[in-house]
C-alpha positions in Angstrom: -77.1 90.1 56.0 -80.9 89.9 57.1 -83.5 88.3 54.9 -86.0 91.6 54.7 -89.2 89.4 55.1 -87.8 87.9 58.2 -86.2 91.0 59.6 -89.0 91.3 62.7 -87.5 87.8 63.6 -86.1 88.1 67.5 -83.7 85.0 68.0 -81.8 84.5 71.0 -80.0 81.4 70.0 -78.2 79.0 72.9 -75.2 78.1 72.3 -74.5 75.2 75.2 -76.1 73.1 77.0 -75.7 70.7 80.6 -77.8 69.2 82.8 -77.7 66.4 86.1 -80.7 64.0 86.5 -80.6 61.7 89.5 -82.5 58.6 90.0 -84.4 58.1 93.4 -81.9 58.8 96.5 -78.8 59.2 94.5 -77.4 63.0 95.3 -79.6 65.8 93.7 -77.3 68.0 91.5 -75.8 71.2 93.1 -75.7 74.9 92.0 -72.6 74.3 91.9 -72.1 71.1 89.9 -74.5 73.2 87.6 -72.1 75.9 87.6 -69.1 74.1 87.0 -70.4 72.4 84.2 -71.3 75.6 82.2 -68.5 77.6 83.4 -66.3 74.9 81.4 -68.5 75.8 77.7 -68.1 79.9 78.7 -66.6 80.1 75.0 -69.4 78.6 73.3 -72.1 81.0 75.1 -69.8 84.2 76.5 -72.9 86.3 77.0 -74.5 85.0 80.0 -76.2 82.2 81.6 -79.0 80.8 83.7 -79.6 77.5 86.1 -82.3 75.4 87.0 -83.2 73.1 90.0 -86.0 71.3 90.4 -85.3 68.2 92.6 -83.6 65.7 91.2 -83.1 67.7 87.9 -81.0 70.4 87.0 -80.8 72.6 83.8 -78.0 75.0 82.7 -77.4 77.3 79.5 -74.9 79.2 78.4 -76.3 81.9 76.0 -74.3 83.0 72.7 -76.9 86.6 72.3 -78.0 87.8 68.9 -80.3 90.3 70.6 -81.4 90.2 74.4 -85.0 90.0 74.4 -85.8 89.2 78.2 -87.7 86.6 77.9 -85.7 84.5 75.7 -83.5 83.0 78.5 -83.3 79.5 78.8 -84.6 77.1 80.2 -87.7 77.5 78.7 -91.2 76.3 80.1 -94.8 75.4 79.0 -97.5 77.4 79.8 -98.4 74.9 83.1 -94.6 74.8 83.7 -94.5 71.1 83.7 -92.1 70.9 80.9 -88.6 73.3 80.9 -86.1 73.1 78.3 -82.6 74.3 77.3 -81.1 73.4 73.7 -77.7 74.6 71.6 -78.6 75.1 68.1 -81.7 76.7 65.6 -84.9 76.0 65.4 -85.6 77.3 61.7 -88.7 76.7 60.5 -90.1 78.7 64.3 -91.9 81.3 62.7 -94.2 78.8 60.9 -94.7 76.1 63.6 -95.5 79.4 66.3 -98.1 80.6 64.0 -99.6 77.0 63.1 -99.7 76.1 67.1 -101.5 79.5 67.6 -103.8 78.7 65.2 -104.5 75.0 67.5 -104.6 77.8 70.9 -101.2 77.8 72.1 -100.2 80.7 73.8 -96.4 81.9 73.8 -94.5 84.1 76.6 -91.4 84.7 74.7 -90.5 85.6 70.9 -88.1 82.9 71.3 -87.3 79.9 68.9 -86.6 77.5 71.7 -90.9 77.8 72.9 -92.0 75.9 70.0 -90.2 72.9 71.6 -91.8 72.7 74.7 -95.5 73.4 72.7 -94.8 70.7 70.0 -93.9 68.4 73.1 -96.9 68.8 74.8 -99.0 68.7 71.7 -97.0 65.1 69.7 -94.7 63.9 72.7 -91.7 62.6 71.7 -92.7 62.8 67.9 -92.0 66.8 68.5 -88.7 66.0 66.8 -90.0 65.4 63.4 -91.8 68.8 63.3 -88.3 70.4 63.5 -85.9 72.0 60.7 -82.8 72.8 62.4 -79.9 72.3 64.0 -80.4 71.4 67.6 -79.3 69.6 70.4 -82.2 69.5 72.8 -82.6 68.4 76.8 -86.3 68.3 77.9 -87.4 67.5 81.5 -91.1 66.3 82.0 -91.6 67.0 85.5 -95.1 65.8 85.2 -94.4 62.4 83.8 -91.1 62.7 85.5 -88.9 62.1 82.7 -86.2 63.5 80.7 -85.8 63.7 77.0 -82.6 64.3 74.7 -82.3 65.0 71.1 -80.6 65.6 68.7 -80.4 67.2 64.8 -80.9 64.8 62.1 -77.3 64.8 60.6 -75.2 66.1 63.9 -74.6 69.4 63.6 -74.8 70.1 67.4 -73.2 67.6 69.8 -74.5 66.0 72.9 -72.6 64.0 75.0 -73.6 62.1 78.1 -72.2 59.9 81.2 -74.4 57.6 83.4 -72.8 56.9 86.5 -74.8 54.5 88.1 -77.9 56.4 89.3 -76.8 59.7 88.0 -77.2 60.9 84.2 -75.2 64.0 83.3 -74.9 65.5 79.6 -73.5 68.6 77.6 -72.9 70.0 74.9 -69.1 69.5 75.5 -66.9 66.3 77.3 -65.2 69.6 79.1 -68.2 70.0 81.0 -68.8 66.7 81.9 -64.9 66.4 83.2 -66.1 69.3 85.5 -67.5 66.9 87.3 -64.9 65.3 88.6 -62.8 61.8 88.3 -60.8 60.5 86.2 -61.2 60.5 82.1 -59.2 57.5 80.2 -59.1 57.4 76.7 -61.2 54.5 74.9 -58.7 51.9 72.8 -62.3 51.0 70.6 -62.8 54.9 70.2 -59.0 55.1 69.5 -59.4 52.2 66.5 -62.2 53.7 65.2 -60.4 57.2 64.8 -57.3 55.7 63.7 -59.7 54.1 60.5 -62.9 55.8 59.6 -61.7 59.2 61.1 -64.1 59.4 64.0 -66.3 57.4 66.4 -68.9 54.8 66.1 -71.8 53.7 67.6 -72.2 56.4 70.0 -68.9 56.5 71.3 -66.4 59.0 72.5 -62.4 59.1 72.7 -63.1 58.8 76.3 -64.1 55.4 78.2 -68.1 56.2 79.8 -68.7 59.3 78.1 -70.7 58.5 75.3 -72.7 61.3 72.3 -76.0 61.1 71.4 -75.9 59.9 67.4 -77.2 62.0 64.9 -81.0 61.5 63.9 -81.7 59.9 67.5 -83.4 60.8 70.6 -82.9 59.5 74.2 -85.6 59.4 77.0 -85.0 58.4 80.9 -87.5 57.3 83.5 -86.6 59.1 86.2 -88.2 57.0 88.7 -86.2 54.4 87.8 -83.8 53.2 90.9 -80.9 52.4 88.1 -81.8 54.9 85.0 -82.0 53.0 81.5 -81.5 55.0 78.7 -84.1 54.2 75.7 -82.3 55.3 72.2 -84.1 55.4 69.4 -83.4 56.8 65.8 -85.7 59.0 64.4 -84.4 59.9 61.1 -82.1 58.3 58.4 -80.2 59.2 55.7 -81.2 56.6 52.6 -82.3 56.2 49.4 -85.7 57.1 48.9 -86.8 55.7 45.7 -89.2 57.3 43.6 -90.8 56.8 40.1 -91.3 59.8 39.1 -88.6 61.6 40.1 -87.0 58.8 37.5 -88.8 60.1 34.6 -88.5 63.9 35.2 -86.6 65.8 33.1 -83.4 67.1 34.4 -84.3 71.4 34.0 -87.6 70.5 35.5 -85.4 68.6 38.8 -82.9 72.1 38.7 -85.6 74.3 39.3 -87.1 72.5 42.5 -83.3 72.0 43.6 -83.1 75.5 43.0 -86.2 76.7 44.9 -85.0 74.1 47.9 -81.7 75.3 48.2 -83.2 79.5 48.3 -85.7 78.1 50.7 -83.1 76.7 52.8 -81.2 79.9 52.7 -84.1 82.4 53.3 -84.7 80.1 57.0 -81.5 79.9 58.1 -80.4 84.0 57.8 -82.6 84.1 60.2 -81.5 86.5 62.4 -81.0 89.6 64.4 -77.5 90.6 63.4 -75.7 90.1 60.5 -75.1 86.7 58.6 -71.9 86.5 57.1 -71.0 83.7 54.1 -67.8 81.5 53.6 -66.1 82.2 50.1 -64.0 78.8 49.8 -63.5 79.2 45.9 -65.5 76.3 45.3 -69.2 75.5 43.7 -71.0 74.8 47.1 -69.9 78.0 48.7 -70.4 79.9 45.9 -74.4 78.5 45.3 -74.8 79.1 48.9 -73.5 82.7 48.8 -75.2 83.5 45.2 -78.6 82.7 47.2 -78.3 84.6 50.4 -77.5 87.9 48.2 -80.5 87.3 46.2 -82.6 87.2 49.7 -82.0 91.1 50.2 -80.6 94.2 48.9 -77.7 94.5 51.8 -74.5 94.4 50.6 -73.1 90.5 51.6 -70.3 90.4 54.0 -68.2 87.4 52.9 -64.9 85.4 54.0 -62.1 82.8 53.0 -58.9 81.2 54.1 -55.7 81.8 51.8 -52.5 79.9 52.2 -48.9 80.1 51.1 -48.5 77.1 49.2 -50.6 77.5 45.9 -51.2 73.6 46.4 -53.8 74.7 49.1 -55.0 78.0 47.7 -58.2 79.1 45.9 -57.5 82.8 46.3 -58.2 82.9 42.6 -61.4 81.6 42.7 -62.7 83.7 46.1 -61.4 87.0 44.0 -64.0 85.8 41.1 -67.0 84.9 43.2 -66.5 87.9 45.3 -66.3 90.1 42.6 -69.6 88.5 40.9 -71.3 89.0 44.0 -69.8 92.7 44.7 -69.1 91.4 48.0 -67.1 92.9 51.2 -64.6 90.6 51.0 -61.7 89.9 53.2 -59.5 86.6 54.2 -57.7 85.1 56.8 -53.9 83.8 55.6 -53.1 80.6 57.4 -49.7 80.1 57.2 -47.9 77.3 58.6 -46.7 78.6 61.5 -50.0 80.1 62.0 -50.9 76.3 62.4 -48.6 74.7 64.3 -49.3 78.0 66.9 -53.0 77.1 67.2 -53.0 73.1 66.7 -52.6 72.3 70.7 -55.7 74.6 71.1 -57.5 73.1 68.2 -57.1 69.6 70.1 -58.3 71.1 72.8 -61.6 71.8 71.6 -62.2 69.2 68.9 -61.2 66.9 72.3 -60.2 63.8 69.5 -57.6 63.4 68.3 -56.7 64.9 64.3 -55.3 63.7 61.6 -55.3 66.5 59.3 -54.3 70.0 60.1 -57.3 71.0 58.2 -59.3 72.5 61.5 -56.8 74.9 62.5 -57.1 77.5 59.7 -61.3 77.1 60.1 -60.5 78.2 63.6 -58.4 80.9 62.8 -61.0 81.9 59.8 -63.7 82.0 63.0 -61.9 84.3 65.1 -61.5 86.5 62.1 -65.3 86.9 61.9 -66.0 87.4 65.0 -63.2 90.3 65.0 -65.5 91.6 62.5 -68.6 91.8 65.0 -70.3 88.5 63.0 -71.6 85.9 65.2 -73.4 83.7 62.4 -72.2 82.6 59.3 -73.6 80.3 56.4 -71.5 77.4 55.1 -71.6 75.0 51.5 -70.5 72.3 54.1 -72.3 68.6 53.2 -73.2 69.3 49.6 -70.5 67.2 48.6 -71.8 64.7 51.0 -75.7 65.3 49.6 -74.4 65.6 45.7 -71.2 63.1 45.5 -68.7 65.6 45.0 -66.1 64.2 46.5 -62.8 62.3 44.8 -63.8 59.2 46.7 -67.1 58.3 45.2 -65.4 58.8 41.9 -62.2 56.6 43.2 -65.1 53.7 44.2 -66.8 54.4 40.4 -63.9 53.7 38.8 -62.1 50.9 40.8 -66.1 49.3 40.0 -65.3 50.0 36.3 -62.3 48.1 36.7 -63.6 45.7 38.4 -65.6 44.4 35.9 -63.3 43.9 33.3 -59.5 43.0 35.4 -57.9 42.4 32.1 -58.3 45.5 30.7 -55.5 48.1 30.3 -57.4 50.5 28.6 -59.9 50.9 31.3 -57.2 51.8 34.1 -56.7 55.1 31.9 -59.6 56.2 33.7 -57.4 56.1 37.2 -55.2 59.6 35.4 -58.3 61.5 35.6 -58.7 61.4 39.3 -56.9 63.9 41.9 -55.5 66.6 38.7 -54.9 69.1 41.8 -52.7 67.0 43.9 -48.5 68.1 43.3 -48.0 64.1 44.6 -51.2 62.2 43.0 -50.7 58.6 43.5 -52.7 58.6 39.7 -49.3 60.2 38.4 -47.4 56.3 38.6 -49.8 54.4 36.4 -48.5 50.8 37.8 -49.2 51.7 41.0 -52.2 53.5 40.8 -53.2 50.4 38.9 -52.2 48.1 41.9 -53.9 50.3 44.1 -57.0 51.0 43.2 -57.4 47.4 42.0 -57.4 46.1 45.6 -60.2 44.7 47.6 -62.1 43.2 44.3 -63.6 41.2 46.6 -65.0 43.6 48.5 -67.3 44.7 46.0 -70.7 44.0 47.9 -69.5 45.5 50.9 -71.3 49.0 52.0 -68.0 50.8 52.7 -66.0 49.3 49.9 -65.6 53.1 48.5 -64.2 53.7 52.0 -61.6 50.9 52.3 -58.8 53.3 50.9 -58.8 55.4 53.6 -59.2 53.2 56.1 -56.4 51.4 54.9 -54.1 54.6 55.3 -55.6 56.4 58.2 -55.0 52.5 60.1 -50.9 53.1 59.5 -51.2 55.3 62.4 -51.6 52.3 64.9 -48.0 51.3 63.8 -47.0 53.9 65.9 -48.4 53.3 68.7 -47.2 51.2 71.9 -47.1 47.5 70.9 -49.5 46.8 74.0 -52.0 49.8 73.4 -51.8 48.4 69.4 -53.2 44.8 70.7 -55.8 46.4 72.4 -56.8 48.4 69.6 -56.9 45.5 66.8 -59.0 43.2 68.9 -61.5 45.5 68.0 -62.7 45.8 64.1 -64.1 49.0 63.3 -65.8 47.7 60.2 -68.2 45.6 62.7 -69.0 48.8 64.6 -69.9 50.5 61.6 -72.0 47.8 60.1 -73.8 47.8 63.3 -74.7 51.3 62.8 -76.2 50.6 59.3 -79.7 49.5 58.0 -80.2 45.8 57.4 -81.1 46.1 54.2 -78.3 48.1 53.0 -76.6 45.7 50.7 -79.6 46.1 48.0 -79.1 50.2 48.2 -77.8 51.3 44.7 -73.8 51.7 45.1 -73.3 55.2 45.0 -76.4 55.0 48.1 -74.2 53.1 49.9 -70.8 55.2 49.9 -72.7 58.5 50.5 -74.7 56.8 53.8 -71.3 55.1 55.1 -69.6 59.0 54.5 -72.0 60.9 56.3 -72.1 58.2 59.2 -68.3 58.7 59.7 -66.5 61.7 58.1 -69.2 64.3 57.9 -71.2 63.6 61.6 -68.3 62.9 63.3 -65.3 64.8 61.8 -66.5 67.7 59.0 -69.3 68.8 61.3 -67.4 68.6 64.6 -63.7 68.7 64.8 -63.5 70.7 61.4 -67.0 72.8 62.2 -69.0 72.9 65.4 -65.4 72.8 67.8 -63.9 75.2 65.7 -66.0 78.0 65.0 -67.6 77.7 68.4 -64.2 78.0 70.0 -64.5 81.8 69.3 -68.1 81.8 69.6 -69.2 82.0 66.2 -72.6 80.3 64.8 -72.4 78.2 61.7 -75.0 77.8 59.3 -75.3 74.5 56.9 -78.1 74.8 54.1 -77.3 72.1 52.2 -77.9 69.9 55.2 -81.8 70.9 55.3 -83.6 67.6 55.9 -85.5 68.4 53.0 -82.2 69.2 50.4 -80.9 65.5 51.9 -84.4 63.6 51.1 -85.0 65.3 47.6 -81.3 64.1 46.5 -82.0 61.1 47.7 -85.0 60.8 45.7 -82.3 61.4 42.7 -81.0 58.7 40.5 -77.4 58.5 40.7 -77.1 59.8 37.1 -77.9 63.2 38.4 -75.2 63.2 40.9 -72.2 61.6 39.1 -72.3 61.2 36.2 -69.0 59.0 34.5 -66.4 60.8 37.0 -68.4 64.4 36.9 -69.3 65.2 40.4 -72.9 66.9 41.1 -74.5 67.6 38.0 -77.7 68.4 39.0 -76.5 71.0 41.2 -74.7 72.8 38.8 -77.6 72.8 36.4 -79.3 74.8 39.2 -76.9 77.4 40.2 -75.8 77.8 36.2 -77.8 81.4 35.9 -76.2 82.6 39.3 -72.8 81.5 39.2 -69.8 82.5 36.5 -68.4 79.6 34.3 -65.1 79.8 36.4 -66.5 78.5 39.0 -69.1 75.8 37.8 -66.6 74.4 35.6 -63.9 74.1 37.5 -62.2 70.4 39.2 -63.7 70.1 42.5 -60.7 70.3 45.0 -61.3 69.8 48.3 -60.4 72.1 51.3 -56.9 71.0 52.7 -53.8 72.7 54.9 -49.9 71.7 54.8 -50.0 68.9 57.4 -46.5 67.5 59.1 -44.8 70.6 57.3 -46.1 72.9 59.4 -44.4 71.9 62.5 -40.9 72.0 61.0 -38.6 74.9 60.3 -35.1 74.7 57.9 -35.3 70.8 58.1 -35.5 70.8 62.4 -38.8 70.4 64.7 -40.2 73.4 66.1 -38.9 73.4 70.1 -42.3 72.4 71.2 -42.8 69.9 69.0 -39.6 68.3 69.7 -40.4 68.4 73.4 -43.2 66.6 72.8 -41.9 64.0 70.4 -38.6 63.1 72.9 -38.3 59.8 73.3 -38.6 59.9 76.9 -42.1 61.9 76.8 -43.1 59.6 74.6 -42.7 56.7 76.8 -44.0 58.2 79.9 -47.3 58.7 77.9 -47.5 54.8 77.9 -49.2 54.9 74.4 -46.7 55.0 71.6 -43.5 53.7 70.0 -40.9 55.7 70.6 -38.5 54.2 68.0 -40.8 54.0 65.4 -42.3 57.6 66.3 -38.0 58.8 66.0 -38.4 57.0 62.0 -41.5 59.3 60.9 -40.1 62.1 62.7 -36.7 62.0 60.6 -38.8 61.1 57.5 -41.0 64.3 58.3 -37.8 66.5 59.0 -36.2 65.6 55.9 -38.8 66.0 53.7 -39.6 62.9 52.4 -43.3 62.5 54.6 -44.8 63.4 50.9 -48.1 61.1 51.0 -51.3 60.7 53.0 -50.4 58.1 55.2 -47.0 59.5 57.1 -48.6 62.9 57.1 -51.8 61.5 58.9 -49.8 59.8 61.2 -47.6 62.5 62.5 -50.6 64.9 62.7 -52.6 61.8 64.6 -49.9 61.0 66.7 -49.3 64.4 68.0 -52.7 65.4 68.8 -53.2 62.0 70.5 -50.2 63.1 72.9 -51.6 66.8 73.5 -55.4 65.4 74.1 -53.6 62.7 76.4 -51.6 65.6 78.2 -54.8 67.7 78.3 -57.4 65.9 79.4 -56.3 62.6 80.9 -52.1 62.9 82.2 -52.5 66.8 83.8 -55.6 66.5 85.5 -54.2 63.5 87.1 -50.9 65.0 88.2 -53.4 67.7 89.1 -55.7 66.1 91.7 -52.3 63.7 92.6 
């Protein structure tokens, strides 16, 4: 579907990006390092693409085409051609900044989104970045000042990685292309540790030792005349709590209507497009608002699509019938069944290139490739409005281990634990005494800015019990807590509590997990374009404005957001529990109580040990405790799903390229 007042719009988006910038008589990059590099992201931009040498700087793009206008190729230049540019991602908000730069005397060549970069450079430096509503990930060479800038969105949509190399810089949009390279890739114990804890990387890290991502919200610029090139990393956006008066004092139908006239604004920018914009159904509130507002953009009929599963634990068909039918939708869905997912997991590693501990972005990839069988490139998500709005069970786990926090005494008060997790068959809220004990750890804690996370870490950290007792010390010399406070403002510690856990959650699980592994990776592995409105820069700062009251309220999740959507969405769907996406995990890779072939291939003892990173004996335990059914709870079924994509990411990208080049 096409917004009709944007319909003229010509968009050629990019959907990869790689580069090579050498310092002063280190080796220029080649055509063919250049070509090497792209070549490895072909399924992120099938449609073409397009080098650049100039010196000691080379540019590549591969191109994902909407439409083909022919001057839309990347890289882009200024109008001295000084400055080129390639970038993966959106500009949004192009059509406005190209008509506010004409107005200043900028002249364009292209209809392209990706000008307005080079223009805003050369009109606010590196300050370009603030002038953008997108999703991006950005590489700019300055040949004039003989520099080179990176960038990159403000929440991580779009990854960026890089590898210095002594006097050589080298990034792209995926590690694949930087492995095409050359040498040797070894897997980072820190990275490992911080996986194996707060579900993805800190601190700019990687799973692989020297090949480091550009963090959400930051940009990177390099002398190039520099004999030994030195990064210089600086943030330029945050997520956090901005206060404000009179946002306090309004009432709440008064704050619905300008979330209301955000979130359609939001919308209206990003379907835009040459070809049609498809929507994700989930059964839930988010992408129901999200869908409710894209139909009211035009009078196209809305193309629209969900994942269905077996088990009704996991399934929300119900739900996507309702919403579909309310919007008169073309519906259809993808059924993910198990051994669906245990058929596409290796690939899944491949591309997320971490390791997983949830099955979760298999069937997103397998939803992807259904779109894109249906000739849709781009599709619009309600990914991060749990994030933006608290709707997620762990901000009301951390509201009501607070509540019993302050009174330890009380039994009365742990009756509020039976109200959590209503959709789970095995909620650890359905044994009272040990939900109690539970949730009542880590009182002292309290003060800490990822107390609400401490939970989870606690359960995803069972998987280093399974690793090899050497590769386990080298992990746990390394606290992923300090990494992560690091990362954090100073003054987070006087942030309101529920500030806290939403900042600490979209530092770990949404940048680094939700937006990569489970989106970016996995739709972009069949070349499809997602979409994320409630992840508009200004959607984030005008919840953040919000008091918490408008969020949560007691243990009901995002109450302001509901009051917004109420005249567009049926009661079914506002009103029912929030449950969150999940996929049969250590189940799937099991048939009649016995491993599937490959799986016990890969699990033998003896494969196990020549990996040199686990414990086979205690690796044998899970996998009899996963064959006999008794791998019930979060912990076991995050550790077989971690361990075995650590073994097929090792085998992929570290053991078989070395057996390769041996």
């Amino acid at each position: 579907m096409t917004a009709a007042s944007d319909a003229a719009v010509r968009r050629p988006p990019c959907a990869a990006s790689a580069g090579i910038a050498a310092a002063p008589g280190a080796p220029a990059p080649t055509r063919a390092e250049l070509s090497a590099m792209i070549g490895a992201l072909h399924h992120r931009g099938p449609d073409g693409s397009r080098l650049r040498l100039d010196g000691r700087v080379g540019l590549a793009h591969a191109r994902l085409s909407i439409i083909d206008p022919e001057g839309g190729w990347q890289p882009i230049h200024n109008p001295e051609r000084s400055v080129h540019v390639v970038f993966n991602g959106e500009i949004f908000n192009h059509v406005e900044l190209r008509a506010a730069l004409r107005r200043q005397g900028h002249v364009f060549y292209t209809e392209s989104d990706t000008e307005v970069i080079v223009h805003l450079y050369d009109r606010y430096g590196d300050d370009f970045v603030d002038h953008l509503n997108g999703q991006f990930a950005i590489a700019l060479h300055d040949a004039r000042r003989r520099r080179l800038v990176l960038a990159r969105d403000r929440v991580g949509i779009r990854p960026l990685y890089y590898r210095l190399g002594g006097d050589r810089l080298a990034f792209a949009s995926e590690i694949k292309a930087l492995h095409a390279l050359g040498g040797a890739l070894a897997l980072d114990a820190q990275a490992l540790g911080e996986i194996f804890g707060c579900w993805s990387t800190l601190g700019g890290r990687s799973a692989f030792a020297g090949i480091a991502q550009l963090p959400p919200g930051h940009r990177m610029s390099v002398d190039l005349d520099d004999p030994a090139p030195a990064p210089r990393i600086e943030r330029y956006w945050q997520w956090r709590p901005l206060g404000d008066a009179g946002t306090a004092v309004r009432s709440e139908d008064d704050l619905a209507e300008e979330l209301h006239a955000l979130l359609a604004d939001a919308v209206r920018l990003q379907l835009r497009a040459d070809v049609p914009v498809g929507a994700y159904l989930s059964g839930g509130l988010d992408s129901a608002a999200v869908a409710a507002l894209v139909r009211r953009q035009g009078d196209v009929r809305l193309r629209t699509f969900s994942l269905a599963f077996e088990q009704a634990e996991f399934d929300e068909s119900r739900y996507q019938r309702i919403m579909a039918a309310h919007l008169a939708t073309e519906h259809s869905q993808v059924l993910a069944g198990q051994a669906d997912i245990a058929a596409a997991f290796a690939r899944a590693v491949e591309h997320a290139e971490a390791p997983l501990l949830r099955t979760a972005p298999v069937p997103m990839m397998l939803l992807a490739g259904h779109v894109r069988d249906c000739g849709y490139k781009v599709v619009l998500t309600g990914e991060g409005a749990d994030e933006v709005f608290a709707g997620y069970d762990l901000f009301k786990e951390a509201q009501a281990r607070r509540f019993l926090a302050r009174a330890p005494g009380s039994q009365w008060r742990g009756r509020i634990l039976e109200r959590l997790y209503p959709y789970l068959a095995h909620s650890p809220a359905r044994s009272r005494g040990f939900a109690e004990q539970f949730f009542r750890q880590d009182g002292d804690a309290l003060a800490q800015p990822w107390f609400a996370h401490l939970t989870r870490i606690r359960s995803t950290r069972r998987v280093l019990r399974f690793l090899h007792p050497d590769l386990r010390r080298e992990i746990e010399r390394f606290d992923p807590l300090q990494a992560l406070r690091a990362q954090l403002p100073d003054d987070i510690g006087r942030w309101p509590p529920l500030d806290r856990d939403q900042r600490v959650e979209a530092d770990t699980l949404l940048s680094g997990y939700l937006l990569s592994s489970q989106g970016d990776r996995m739709s972009m592995a069949h070349s499809v374009e997602g979409r994320y409105p409630f992840l508009d820069h200004r959607v984030i700062e005008f919840a953040n404005r919000l008091p918490a009251r408008h969020k949560l309220r007691g243990l009901r999740e995002k109450r302001l957001l509901k009051r917004a959507m109420r005249a567009e969405l049926p009661a079914a769907i506002l009103q029912r529990h929030k449950q969150p996406y999940r996929a049969p995990d250590s189940a799937c890779f099991f048939r009649d109580g016995q491993p599937l072939p490959w799986v016990a291939q890969c699990l033998h003892p003896e494969r196990l040990r020549a990996s040199g990173l686990f414990d086979a004996p205690a690796i044998g335990h899970l996998l009899e405790k996963c064959r006999s059914g008794r791998a019930i709870g979060f912990p076991d079924n995050m550790a077989f799903v971690g361990v075995l994509s650590l073994l097929l990411l090792h085998e992929r990208f570290v053991r078989a390229p070395a057996a390769k080049a041996a």
